[in-house]
Biopython code that builds the backbone (N, CA, C, O; Angstrom):
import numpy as np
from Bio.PDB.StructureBuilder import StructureBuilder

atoms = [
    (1, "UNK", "N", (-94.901, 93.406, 25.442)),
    (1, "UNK", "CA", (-93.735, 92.562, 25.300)),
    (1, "UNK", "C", (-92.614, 93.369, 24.633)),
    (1, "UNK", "O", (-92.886, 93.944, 23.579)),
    (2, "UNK", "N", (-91.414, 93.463, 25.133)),
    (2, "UNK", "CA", (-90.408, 94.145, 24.799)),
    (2, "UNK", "C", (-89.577, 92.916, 23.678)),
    (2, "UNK", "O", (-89.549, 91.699, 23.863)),
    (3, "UNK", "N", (-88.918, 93.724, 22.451)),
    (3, "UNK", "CA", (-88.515, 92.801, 21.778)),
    (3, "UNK", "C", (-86.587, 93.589, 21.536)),
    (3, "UNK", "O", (-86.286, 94.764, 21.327)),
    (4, "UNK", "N", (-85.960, 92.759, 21.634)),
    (4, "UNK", "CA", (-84.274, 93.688, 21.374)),
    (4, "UNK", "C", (-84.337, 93.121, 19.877)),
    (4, "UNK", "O", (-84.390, 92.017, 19.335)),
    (5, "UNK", "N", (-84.293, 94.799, 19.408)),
    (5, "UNK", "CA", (-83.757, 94.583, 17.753)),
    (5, "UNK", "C", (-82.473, 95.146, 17.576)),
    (5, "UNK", "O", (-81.863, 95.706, 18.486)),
    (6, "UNK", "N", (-82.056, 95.011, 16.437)),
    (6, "UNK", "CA", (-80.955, 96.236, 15.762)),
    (6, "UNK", "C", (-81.389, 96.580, 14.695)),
    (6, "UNK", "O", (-82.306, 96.044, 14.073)),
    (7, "UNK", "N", (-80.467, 97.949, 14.252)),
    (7, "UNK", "CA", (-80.981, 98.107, 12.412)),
    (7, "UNK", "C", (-79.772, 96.798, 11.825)),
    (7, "UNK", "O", (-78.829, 96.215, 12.361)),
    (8, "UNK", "N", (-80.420, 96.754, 10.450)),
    (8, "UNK", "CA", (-79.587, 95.970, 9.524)),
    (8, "UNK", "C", (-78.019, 96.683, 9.320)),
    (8, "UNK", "O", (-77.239, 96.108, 8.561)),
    (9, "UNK", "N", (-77.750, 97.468, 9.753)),
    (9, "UNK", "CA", (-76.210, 98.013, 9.565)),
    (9, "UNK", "C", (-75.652, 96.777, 10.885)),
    (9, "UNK", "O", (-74.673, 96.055, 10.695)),
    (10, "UNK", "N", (-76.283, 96.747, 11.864)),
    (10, "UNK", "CA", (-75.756, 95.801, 13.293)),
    (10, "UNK", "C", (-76.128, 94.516, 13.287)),
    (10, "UNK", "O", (-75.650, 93.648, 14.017)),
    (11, "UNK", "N", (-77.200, 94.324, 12.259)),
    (11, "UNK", "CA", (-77.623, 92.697, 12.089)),
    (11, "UNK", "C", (-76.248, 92.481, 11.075)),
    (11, "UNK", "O", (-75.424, 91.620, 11.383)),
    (12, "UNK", "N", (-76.038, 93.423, 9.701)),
    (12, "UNK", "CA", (-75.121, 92.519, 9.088)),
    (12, "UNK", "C", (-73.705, 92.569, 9.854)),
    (12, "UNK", "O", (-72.932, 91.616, 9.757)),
    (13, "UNK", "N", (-73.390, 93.701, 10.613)),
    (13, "UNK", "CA", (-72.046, 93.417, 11.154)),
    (13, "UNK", "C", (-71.799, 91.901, 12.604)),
    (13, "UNK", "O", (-70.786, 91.345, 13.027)),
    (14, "UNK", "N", (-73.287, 91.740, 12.934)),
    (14, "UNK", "CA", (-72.947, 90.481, 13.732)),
    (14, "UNK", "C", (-72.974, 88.805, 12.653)),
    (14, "UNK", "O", (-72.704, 87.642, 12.953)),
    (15, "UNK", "N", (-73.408, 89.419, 11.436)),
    (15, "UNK", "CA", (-73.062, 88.234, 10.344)),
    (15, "UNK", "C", (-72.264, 88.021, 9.922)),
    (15, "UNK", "O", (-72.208, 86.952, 9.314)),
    (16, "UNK", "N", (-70.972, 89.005, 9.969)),
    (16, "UNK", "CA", (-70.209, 88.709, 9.538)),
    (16, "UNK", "C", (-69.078, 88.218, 10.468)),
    (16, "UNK", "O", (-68.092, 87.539, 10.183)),
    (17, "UNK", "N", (-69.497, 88.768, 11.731)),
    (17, "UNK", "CA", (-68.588, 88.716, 12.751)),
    (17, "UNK", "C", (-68.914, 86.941, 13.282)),
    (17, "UNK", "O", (-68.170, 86.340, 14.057)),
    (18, "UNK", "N", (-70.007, 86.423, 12.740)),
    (18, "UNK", "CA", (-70.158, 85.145, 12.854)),
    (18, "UNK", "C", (-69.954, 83.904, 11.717)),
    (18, "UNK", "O", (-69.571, 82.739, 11.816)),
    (19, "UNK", "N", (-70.341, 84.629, 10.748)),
    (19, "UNK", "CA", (-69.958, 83.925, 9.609)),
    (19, "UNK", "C", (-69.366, 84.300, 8.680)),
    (19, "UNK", "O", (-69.614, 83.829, 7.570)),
    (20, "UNK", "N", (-68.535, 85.132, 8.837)),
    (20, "UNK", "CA", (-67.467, 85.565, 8.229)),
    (20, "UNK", "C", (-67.814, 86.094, 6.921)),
    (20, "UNK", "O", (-68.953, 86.071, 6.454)),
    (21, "UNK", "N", (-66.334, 86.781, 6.099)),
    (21, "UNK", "CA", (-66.747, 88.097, 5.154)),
    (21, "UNK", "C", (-66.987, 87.336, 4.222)),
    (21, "UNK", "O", (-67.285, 88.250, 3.453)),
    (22, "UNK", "N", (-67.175, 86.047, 3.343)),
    (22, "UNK", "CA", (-67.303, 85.620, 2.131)),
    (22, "UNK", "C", (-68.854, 86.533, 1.599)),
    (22, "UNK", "O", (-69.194, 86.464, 0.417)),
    (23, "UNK", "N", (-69.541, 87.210, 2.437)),
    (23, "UNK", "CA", (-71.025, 87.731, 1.638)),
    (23, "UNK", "C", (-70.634, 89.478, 2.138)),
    (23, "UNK", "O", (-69.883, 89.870, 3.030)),
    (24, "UNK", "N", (-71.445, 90.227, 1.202)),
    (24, "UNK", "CA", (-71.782, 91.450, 1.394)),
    (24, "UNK", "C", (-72.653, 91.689, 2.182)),
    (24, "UNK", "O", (-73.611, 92.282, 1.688)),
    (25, "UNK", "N", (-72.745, 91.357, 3.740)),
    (25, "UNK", "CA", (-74.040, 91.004, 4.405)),
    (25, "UNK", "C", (-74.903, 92.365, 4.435)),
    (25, "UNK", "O", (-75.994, 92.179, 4.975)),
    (26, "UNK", "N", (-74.707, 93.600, 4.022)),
    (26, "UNK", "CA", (-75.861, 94.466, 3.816)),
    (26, "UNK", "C", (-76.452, 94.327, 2.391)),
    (26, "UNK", "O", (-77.630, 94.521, 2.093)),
    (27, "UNK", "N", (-75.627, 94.025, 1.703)),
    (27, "UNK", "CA", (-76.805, 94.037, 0.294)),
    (27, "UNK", "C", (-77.450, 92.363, -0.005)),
    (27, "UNK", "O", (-78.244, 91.867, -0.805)),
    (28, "UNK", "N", (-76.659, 91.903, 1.057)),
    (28, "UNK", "CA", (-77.403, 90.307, 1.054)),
    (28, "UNK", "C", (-79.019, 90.668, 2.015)),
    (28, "UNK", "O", (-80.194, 90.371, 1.797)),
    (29, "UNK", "N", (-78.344, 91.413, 3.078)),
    (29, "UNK", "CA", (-79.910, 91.449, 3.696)),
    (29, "UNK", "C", (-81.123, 92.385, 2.862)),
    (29, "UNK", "O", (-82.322, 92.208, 2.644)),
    (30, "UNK", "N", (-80.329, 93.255, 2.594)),
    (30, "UNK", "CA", (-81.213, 94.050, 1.508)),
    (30, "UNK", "C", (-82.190, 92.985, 0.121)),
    (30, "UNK", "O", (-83.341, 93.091, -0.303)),
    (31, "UNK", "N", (-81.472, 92.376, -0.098)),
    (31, "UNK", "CA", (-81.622, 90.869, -1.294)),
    (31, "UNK", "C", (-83.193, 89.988, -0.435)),
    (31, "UNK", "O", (-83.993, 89.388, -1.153)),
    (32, "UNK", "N", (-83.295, 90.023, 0.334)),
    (32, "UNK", "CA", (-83.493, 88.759, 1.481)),
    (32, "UNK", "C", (-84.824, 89.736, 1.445)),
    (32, "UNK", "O", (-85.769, 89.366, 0.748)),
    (33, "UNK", "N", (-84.928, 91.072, 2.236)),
    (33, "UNK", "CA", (-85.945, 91.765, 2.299)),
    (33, "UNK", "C", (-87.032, 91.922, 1.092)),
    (33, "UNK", "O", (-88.263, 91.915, 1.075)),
    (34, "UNK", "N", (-85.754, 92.107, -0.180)),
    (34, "UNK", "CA", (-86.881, 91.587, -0.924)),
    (34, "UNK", "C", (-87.262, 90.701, -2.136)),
    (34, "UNK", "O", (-87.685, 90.833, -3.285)),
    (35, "UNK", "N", (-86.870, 89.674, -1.224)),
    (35, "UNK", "CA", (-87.174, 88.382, -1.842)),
    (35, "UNK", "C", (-86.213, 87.490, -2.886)),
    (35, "UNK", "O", (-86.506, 86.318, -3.120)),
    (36, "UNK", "N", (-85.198, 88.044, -3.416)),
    (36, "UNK", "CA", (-84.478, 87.872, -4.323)),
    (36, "UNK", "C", (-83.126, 87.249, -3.901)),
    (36, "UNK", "O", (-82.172, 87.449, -4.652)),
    (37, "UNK", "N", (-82.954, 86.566, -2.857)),
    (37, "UNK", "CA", (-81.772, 85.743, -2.369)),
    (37, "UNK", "C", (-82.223, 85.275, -1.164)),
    (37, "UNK", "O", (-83.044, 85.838, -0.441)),
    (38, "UNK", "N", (-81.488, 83.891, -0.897)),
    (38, "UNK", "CA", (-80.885, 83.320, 0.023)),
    (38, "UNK", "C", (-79.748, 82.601, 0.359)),
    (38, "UNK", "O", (-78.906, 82.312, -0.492)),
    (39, "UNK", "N", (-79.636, 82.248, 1.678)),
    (39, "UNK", "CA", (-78.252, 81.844, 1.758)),
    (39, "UNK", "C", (-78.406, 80.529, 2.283)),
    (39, "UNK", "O", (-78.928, 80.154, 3.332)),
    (40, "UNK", "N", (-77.778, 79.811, 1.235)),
    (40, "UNK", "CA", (-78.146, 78.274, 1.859)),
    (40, "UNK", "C", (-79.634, 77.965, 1.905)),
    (40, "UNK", "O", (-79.945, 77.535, 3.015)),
    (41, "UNK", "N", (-80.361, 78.022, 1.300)),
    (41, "UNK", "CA", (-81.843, 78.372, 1.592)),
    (41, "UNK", "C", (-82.112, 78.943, 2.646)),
    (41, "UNK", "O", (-83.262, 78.520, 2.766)),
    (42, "UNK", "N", (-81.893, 79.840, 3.876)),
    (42, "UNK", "CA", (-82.299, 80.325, 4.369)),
    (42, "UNK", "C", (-82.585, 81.539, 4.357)),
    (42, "UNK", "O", (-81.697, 82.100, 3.716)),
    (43, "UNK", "N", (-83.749, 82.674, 4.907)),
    (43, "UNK", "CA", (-83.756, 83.519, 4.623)),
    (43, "UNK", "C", (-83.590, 84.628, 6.159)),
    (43, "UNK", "O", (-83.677, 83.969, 7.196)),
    (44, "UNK", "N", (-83.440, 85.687, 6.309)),
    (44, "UNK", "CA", (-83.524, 86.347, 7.540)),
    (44, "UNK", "C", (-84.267, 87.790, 7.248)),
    (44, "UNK", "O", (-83.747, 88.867, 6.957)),
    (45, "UNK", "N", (-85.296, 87.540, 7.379)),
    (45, "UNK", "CA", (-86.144, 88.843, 7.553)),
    (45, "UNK", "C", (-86.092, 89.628, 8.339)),
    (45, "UNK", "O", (-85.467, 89.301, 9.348)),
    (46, "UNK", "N", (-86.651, 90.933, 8.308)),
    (46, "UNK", "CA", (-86.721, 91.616, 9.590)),
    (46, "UNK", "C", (-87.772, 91.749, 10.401)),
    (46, "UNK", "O", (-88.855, 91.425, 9.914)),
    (47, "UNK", "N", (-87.760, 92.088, 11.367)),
    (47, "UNK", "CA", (-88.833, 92.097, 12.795)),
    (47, "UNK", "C", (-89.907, 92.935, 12.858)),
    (47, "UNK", "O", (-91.057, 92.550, 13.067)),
    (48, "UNK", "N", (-89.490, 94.351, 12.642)),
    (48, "UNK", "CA", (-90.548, 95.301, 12.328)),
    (48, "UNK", "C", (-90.060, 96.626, 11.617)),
    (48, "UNK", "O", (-88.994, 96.600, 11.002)),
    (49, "UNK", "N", (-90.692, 97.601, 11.674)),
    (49, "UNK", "CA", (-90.061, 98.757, 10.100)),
    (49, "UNK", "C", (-90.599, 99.895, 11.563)),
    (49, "UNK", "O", (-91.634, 99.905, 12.230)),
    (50, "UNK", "N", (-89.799, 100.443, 11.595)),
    (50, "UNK", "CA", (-88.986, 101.762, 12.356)),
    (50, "UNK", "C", (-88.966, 102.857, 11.520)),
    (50, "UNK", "O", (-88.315, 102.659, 10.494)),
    (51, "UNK", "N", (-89.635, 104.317, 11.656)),
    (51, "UNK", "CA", (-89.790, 105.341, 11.093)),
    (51, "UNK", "C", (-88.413, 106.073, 12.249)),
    (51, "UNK", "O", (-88.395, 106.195, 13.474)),
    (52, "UNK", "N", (-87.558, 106.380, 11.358)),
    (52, "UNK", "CA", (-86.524, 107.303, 11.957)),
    (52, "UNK", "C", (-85.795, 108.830, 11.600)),
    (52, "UNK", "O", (-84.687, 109.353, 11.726)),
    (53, "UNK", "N", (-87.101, 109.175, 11.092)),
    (53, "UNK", "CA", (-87.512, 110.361, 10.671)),
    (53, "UNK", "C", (-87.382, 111.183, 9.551)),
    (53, "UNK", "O", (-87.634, 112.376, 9.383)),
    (54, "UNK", "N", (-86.808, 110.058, 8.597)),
    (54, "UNK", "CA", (-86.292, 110.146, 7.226)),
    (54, "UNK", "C", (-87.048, 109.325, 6.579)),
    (54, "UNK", "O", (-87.585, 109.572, 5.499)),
    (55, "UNK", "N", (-87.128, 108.350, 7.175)),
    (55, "UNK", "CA", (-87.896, 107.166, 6.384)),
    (55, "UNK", "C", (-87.716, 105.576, 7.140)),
    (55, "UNK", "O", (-86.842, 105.378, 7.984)),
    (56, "UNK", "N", (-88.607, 104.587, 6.727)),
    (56, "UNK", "CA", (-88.569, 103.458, 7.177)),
    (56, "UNK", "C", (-87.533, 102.850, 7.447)),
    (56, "UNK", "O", (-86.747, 102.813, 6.501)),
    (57, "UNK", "N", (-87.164, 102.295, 8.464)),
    (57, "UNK", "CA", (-86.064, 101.227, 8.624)),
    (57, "UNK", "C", (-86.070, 99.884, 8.999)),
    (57, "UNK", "O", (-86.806, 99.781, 9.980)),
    (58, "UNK", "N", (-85.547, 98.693, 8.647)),
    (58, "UNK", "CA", (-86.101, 97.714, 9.067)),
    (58, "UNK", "C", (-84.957, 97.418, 10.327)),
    (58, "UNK", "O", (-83.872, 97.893, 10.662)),
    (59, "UNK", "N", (-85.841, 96.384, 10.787)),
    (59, "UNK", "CA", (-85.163, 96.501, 12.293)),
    (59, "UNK", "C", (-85.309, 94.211, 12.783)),
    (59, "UNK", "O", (-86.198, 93.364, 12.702)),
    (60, "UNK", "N", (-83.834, 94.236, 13.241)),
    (60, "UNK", "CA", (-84.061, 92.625, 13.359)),
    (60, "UNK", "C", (-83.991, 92.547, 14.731)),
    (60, "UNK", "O", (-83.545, 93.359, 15.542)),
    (61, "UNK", "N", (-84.729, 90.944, 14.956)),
    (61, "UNK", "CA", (-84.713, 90.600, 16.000)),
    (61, "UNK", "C", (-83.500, 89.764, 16.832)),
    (61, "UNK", "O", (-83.623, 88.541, 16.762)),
    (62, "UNK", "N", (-82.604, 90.149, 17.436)),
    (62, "UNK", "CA", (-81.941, 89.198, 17.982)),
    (62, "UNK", "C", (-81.730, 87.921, 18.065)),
    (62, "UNK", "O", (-80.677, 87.337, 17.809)),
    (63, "UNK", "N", (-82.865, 87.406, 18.474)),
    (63, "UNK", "CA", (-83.323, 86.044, 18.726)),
    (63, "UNK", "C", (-83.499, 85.532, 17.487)),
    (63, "UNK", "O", (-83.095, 84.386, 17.290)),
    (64, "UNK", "N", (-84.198, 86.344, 16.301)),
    (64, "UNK", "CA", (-84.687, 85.810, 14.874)),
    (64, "UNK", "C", (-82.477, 85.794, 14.052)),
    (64, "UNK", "O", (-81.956, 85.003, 13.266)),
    (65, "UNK", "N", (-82.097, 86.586, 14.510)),
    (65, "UNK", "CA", (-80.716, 86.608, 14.186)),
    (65, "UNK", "C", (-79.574, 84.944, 14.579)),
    (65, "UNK", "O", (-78.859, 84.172, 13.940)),
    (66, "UNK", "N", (-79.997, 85.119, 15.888)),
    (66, "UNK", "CA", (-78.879, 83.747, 16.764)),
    (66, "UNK", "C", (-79.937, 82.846, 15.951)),
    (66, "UNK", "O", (-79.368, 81.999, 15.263)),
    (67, "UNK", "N", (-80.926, 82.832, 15.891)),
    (67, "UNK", "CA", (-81.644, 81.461, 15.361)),
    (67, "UNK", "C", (-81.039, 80.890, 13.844)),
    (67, "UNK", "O", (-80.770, 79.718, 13.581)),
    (68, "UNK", "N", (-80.911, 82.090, 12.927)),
    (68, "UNK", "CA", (-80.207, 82.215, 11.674)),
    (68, "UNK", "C", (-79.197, 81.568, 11.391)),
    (68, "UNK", "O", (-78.944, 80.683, 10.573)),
    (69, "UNK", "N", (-78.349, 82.381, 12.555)),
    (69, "UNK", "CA", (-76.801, 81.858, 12.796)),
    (69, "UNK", "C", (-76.479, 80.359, 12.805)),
    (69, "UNK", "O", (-75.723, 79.732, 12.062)),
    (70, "UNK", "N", (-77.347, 79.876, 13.978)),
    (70, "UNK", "CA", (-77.559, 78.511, 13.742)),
    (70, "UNK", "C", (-78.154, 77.455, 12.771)),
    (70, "UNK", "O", (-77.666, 76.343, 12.566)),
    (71, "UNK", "N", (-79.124, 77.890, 12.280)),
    (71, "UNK", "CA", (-79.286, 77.032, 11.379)),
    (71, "UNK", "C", (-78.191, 77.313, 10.221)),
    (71, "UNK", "O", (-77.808, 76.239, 9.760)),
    (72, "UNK", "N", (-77.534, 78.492, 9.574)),
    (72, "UNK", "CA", (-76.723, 78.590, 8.481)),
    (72, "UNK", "C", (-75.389, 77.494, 9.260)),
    (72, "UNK", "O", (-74.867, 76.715, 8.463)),
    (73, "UNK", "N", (-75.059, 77.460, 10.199)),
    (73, "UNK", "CA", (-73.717, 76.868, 10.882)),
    (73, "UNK", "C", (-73.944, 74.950, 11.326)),
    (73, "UNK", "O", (-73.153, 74.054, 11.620)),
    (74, "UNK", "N", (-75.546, 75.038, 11.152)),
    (74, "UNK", "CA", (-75.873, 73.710, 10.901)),
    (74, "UNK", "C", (-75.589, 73.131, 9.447)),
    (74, "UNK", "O", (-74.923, 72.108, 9.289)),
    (75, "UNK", "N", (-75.979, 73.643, 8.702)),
    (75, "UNK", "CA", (-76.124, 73.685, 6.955)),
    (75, "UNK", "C", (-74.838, 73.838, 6.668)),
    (75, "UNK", "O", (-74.175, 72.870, 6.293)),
    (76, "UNK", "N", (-74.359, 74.939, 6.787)),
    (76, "UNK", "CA", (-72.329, 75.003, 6.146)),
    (76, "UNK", "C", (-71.516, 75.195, 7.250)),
    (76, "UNK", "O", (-71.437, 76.393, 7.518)),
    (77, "UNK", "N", (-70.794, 74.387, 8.098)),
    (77, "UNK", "CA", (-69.837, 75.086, 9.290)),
    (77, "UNK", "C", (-68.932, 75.698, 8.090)),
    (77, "UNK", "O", (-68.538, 75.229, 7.023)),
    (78, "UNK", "N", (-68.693, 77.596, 9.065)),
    (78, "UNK", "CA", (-67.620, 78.044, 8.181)),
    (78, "UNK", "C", (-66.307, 77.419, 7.967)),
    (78, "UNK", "O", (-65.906, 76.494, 8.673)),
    (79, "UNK", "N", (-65.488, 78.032, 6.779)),
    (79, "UNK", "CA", (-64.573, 77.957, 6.701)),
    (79, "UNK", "C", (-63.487, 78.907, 6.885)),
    (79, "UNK", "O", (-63.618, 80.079, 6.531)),
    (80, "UNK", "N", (-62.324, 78.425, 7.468)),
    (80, "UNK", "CA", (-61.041, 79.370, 7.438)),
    (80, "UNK", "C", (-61.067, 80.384, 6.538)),
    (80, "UNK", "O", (-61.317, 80.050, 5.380)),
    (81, "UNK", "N", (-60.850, 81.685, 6.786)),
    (81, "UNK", "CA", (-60.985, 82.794, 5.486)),
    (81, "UNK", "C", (-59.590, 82.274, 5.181)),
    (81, "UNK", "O", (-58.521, 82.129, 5.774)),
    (82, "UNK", "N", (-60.192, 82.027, 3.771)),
    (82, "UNK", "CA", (-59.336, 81.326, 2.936)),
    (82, "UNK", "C", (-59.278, 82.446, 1.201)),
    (82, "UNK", "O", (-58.693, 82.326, 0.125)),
    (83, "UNK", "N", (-60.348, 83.567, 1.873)),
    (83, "UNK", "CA", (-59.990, 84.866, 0.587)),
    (83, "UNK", "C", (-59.273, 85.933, 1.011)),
    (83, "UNK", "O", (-59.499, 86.802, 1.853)),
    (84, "UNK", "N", (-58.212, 85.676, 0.150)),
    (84, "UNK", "CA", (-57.109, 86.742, -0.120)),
    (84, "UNK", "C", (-57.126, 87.647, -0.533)),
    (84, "UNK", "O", (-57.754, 87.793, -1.582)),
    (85, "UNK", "N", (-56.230, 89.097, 0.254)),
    (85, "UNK", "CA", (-56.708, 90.244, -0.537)),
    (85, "UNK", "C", (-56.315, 90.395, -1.958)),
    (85, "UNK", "O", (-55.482, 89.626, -2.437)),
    (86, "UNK", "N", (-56.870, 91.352, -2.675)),
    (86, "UNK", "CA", (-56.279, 91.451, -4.041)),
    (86, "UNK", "C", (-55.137, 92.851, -3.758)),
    (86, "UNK", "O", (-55.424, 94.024, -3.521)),
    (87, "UNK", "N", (-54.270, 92.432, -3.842)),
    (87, "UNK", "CA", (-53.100, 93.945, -3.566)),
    (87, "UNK", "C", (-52.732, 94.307, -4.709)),
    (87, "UNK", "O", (-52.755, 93.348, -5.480)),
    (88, "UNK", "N", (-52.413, 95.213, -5.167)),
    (88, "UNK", "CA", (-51.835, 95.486, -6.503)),
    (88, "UNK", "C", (-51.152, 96.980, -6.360)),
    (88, "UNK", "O", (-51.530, 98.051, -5.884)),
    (89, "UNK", "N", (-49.985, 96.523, -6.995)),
    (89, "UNK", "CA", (-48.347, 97.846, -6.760)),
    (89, "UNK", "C", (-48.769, 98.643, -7.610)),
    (89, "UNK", "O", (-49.471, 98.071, -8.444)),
    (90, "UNK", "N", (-48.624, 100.012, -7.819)),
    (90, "UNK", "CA", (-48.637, 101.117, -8.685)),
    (90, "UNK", "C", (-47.613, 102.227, -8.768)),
    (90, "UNK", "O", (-47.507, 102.844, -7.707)),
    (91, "UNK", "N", (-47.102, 102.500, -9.410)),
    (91, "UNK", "CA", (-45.884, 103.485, -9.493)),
    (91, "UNK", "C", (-46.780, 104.729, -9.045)),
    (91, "UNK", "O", (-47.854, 104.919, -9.614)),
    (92, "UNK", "N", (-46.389, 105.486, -8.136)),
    (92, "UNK", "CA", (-47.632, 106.791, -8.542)),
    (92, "UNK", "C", (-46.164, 108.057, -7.468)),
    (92, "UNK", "O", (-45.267, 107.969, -6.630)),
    (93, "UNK", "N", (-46.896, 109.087, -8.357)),
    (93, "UNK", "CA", (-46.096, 110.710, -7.551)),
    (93, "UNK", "C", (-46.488, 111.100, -6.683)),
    (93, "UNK", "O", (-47.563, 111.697, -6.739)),
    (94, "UNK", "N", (-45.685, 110.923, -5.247)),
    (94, "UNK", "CA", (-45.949, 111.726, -4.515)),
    (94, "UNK", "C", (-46.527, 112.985, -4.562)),
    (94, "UNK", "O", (-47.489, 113.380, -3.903)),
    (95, "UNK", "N", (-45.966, 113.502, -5.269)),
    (95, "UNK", "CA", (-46.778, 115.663, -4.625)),
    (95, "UNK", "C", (-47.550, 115.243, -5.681)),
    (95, "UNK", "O", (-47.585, 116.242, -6.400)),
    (96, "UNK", "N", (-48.232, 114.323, -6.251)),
    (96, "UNK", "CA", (-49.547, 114.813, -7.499)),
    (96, "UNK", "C", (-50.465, 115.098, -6.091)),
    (96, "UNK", "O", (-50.411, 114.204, -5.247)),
    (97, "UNK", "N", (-51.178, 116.112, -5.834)),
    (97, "UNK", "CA", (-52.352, 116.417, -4.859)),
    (97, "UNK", "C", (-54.049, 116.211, -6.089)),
    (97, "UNK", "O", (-55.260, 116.366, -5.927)),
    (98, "UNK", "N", (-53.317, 115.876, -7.014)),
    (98, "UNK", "CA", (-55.564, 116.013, -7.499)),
    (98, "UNK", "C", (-56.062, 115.041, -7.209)),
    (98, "UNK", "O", (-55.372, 114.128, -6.753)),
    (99, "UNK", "N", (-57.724, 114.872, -7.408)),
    (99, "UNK", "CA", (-58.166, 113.962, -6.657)),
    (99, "UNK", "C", (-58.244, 112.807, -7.123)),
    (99, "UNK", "O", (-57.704, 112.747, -8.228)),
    (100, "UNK", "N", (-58.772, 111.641, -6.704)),
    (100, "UNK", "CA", (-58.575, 110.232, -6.942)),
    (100, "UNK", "C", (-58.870, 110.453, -8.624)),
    (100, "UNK", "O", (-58.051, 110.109, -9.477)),
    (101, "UNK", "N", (-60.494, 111.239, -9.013)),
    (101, "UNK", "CA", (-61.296, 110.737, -10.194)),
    (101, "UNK", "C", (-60.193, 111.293, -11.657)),
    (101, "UNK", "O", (-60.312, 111.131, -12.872)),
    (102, "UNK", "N", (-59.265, 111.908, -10.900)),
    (102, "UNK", "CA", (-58.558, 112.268, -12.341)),
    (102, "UNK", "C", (-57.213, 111.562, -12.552)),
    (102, "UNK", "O", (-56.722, 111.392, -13.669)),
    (103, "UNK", "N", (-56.436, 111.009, -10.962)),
    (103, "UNK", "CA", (-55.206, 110.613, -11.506)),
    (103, "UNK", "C", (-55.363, 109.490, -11.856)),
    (103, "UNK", "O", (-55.807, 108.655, -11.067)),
    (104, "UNK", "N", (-54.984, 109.132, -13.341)),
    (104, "UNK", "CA", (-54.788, 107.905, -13.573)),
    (104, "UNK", "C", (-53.842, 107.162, -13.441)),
    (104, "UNK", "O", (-53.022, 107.776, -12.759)),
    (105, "UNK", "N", (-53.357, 105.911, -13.766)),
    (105, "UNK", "CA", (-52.493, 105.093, -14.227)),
    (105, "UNK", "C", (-51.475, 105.470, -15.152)),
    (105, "UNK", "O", (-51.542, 105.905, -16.302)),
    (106, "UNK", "N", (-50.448, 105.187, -14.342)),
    (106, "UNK", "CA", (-49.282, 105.542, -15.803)),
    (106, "UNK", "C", (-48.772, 104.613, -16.650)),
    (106, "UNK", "O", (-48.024, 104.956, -17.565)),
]
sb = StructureBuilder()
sb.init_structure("model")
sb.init_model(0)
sb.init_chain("A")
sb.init_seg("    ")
for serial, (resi, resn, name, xyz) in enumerate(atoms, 1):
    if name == "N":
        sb.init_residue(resn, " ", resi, " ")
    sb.init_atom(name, np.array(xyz, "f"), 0.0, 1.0, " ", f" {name:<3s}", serial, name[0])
structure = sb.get_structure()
């Protein structure tokens, strides 16, 4: 039996692309894997663990994904992104070239 997975880098980008950015959906799934969060009470595990030649990867199921989707969209229909960026002005010098970790704030 053939099963369509993704890694969790493509499970959380179709979470967000469905339920929008209010969560960190990789360190939420990371949370979920092990054991230490859910969302709405639900949880989304992964399908099976993938050696990709570095080390284990977990890998979701599609189907275990759209199933997710739905029940979280049963439980909370989203809302309008209604979070705003945080922008903030800074006086800063052009020709300073050093790197981020030293220029500070004036």
């Amino acid at each position: 039996m053939k099963v369509k997975t993704v890694p969790a880098s493509e499970a959380a980008y179709i979470l967000r692309s469905k339920l929008g950015a209010v969560r960190a959906w990789d360190d939420m799934l990371a949370d979920m894997r092990r054991g230490k969060s859910t969302y709405f009470g639900l949880v989304l595990i992964p399908y099976l663990c993938s050696h990709d030649g570095k080390g284990s990867r977990p890998y979701y199921s599609l189907v275990d994904i759209a199933d997710f989707i739905g029940a979280v969209l049963a439980v909370a229909p989203p809302s309008p992104a209604t979070i705003s960026l945080q922008v903030r002005e800074f006086e800063v010098d052009p020709t300073d070239k050093r790197s981020w970790k030293v220029r500070v704030l004036p």
